[in-house]
VEXNUDO-573193 format. One record per residue: x, y, z of N, C-alpha, C in turn; chain; residue number from 1. Coordinates in Angstrom, 3 decimals, decimal comma. Layout:
N
      n.x      n.y      n.z     ca.x     ca.y     ca.z      c.x      c.y      c.z chaine num
        X        Y        Z        X        Y        Z        X        Y        Z      A NUM
...
% end
This chain:
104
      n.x      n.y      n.z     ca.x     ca.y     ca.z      c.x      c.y      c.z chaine num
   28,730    0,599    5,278   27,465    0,051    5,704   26,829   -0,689    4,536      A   1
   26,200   -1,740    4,765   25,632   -2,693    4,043   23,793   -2,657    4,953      A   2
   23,088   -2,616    3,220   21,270   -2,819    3,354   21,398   -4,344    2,680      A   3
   20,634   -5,347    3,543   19,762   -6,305    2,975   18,273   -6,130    3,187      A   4
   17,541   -6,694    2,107   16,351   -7,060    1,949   15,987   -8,045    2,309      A   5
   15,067   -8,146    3,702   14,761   -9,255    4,317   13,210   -9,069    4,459      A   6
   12,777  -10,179    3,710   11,275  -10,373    3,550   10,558  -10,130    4,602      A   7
    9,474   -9,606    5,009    8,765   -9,610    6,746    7,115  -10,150    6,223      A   8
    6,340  -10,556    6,801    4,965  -10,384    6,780    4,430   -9,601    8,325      A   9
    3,470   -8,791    8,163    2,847   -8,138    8,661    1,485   -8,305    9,099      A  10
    0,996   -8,181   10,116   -0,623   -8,165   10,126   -0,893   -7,768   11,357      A  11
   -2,508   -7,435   11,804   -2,873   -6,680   12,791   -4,395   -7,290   13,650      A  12
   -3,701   -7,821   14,407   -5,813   -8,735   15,249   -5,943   -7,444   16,015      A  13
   -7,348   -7,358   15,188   -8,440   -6,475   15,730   -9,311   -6,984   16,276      A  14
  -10,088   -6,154   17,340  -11,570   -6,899   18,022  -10,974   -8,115   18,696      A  15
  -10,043   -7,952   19,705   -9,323   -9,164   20,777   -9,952   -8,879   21,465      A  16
  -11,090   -9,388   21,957  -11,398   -9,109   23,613  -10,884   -8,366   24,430      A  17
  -11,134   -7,152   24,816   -9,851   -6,667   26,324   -8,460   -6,174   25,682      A  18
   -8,161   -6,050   24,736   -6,783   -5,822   24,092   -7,112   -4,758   22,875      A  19
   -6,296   -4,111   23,222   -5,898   -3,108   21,810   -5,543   -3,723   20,738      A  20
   -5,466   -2,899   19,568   -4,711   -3,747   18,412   -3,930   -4,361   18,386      A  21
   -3,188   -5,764   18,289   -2,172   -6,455   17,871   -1,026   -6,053   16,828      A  22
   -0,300   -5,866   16,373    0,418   -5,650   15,053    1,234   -7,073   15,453      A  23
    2,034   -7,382   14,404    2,585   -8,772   14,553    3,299   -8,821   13,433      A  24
    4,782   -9,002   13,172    5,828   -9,083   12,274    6,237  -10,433   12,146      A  25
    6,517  -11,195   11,347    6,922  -12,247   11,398    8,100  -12,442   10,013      A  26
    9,511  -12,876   10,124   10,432  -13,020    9,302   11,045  -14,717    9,319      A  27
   10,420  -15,468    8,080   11,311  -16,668    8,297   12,529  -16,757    7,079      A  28
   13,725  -16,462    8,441   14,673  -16,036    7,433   15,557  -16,923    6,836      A  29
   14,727  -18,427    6,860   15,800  -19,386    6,926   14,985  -21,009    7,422      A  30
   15,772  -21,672    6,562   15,301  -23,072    7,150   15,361  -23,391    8,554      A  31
   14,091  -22,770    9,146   14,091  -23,469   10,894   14,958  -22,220   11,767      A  32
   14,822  -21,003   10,701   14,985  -19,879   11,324   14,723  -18,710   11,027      A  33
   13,662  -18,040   12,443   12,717  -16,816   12,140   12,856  -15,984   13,418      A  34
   12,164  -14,563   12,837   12,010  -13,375   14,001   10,734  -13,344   14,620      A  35
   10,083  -13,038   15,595    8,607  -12,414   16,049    9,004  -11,284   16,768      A  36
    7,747  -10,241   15,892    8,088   -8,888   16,518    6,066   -8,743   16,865      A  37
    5,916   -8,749   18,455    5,030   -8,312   18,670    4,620   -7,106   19,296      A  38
    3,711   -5,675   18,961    3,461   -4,712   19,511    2,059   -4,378   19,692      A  39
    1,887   -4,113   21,085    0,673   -3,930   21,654    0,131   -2,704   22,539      A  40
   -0,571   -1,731   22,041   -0,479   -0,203   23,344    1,136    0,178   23,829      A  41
    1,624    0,164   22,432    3,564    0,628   22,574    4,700    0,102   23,052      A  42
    3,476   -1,117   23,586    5,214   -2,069   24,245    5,144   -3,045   23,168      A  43
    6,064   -3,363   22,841    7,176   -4,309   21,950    7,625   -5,528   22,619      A  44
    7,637   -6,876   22,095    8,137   -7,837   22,403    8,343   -8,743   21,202      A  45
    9,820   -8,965   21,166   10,445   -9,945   20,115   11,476  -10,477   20,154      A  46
   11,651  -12,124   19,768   12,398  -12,709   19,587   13,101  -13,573   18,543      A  47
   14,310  -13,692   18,400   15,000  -14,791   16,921   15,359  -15,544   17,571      A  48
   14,589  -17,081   16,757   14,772  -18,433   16,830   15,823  -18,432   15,714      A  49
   16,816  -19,415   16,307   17,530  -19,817   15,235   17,929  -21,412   14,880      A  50
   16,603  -22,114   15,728   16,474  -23,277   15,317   14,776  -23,333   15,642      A  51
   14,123  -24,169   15,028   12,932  -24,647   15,381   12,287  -25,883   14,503      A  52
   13,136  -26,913   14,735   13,214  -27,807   14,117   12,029  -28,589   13,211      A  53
   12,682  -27,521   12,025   12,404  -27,637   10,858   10,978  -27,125   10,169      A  54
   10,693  -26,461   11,442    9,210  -25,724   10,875    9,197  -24,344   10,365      A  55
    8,013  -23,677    9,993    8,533  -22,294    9,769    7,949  -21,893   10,550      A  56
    8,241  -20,326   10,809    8,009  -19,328   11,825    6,500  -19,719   12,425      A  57
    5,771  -19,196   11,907    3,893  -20,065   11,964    3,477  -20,633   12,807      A  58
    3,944  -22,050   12,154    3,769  -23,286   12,644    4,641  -23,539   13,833      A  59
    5,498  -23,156   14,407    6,786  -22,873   15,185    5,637  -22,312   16,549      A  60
    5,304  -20,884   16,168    4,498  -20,256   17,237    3,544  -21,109   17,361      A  61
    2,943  -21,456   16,486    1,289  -22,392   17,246    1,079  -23,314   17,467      A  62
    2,151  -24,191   17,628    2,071  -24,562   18,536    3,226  -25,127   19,212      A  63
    3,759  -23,798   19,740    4,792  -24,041   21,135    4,100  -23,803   22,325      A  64
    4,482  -23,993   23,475    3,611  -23,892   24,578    3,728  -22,747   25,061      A  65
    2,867  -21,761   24,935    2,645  -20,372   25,869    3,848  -19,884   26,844      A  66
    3,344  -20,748   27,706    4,834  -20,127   28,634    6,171  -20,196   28,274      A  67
    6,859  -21,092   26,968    7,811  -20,942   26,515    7,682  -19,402   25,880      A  68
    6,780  -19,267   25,004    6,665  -18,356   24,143    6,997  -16,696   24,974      A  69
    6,099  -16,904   25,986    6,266  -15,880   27,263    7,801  -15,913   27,437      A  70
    8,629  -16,709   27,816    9,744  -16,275   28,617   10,450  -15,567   27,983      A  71
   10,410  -16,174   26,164   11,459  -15,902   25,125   11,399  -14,468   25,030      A  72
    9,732  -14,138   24,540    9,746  -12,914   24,606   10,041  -11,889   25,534      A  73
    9,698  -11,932   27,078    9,938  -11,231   27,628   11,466  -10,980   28,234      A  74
   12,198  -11,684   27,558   13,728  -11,789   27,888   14,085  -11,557   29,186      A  75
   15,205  -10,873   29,297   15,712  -10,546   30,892   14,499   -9,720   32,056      A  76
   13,902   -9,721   30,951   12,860   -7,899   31,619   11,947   -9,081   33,046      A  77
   11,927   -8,746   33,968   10,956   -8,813   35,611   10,048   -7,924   35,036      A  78
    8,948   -8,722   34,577    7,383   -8,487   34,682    7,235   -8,903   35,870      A  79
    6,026   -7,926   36,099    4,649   -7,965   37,428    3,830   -9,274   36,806      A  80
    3,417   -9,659   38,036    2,459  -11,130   37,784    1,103  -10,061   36,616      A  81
    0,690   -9,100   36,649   -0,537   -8,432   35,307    0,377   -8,341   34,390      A  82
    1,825   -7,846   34,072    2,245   -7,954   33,424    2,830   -9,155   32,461      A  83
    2,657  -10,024   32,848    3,022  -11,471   32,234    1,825  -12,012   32,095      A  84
    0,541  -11,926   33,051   -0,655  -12,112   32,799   -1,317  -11,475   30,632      A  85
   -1,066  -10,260   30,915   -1,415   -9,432   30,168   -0,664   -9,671   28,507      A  86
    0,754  -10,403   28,814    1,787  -10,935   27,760    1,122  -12,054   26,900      A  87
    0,135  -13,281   28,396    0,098  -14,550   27,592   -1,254  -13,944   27,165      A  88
   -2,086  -13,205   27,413   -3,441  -12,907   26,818   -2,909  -12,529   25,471      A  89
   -1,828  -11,628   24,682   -1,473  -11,426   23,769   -1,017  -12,821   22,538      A  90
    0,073  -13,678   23,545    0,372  -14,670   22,830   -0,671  -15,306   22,544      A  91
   -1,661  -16,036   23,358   -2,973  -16,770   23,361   -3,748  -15,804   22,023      A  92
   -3,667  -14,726   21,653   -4,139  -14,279   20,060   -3,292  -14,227   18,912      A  93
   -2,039  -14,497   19,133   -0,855  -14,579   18,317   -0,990  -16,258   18,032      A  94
   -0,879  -16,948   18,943   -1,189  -18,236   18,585   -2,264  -18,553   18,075      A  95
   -3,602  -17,833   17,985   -4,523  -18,183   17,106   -4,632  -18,063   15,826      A  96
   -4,162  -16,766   15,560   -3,777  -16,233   14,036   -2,932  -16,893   13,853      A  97
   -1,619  -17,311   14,126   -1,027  -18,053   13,596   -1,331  -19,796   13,178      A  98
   -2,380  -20,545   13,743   -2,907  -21,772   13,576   -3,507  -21,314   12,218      A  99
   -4,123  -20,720   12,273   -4,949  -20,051   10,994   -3,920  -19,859    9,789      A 100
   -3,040  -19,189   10,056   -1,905  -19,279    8,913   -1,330  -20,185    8,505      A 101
   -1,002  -21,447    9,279   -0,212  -22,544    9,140   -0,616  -23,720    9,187      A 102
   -2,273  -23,303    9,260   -3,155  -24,922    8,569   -3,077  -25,474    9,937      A 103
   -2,289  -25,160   11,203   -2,578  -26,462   12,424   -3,627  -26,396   13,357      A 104
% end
């Protein structure tokens, strides 16, 4: 077995309207390629880009369009229409913090 050290940043939106804490992982592990790990009241949603031409992770999320962002994350999984409702209310604060991070 082999450990690498792979850089992450971390952070947490508090005081979301209607939403519990945010936590939010973000790894850009690579030119135009990164992870998002989002967790919210115990459910988990994350995905690796392994292209996003040529931006970093950040700037990548804020501005892609929501419902892309939605599908990626929610992968194979059949959400309920509150449940996908309840996903983009999350992204829609993930994409804000992230404009904020990435100057757009």
């Amino acid at each position: 077995m082999r450990t690498e050290h792979r850089p992450a940043a971390a952070f947490v939106l508090l005081e979301v309207p209607g939403l519990d804490p945010i936590n939010v992982i973000t790894q850009d592990l690579g030119p135009s390629e990164g992870r998002l790990i989002i967790e919210c009241f115990g459910q988990t949603w994350s995905y690796y880009w392994g292209a996003m031409g040529g931006q970093r992770l950040a700037e990548f999320v804020a501005t892609s369009d929501p419902s892309y962002l939605c599908s990626k994350l929610q992968g194979c999984a059949r959400l309920k229409k509150r449940e996908v409702e309840y996903l983009y209310r999350i992204i829609a604060a993930v994409q804000q913090a992230m404009r904020e991070v990435a100057g757009a």
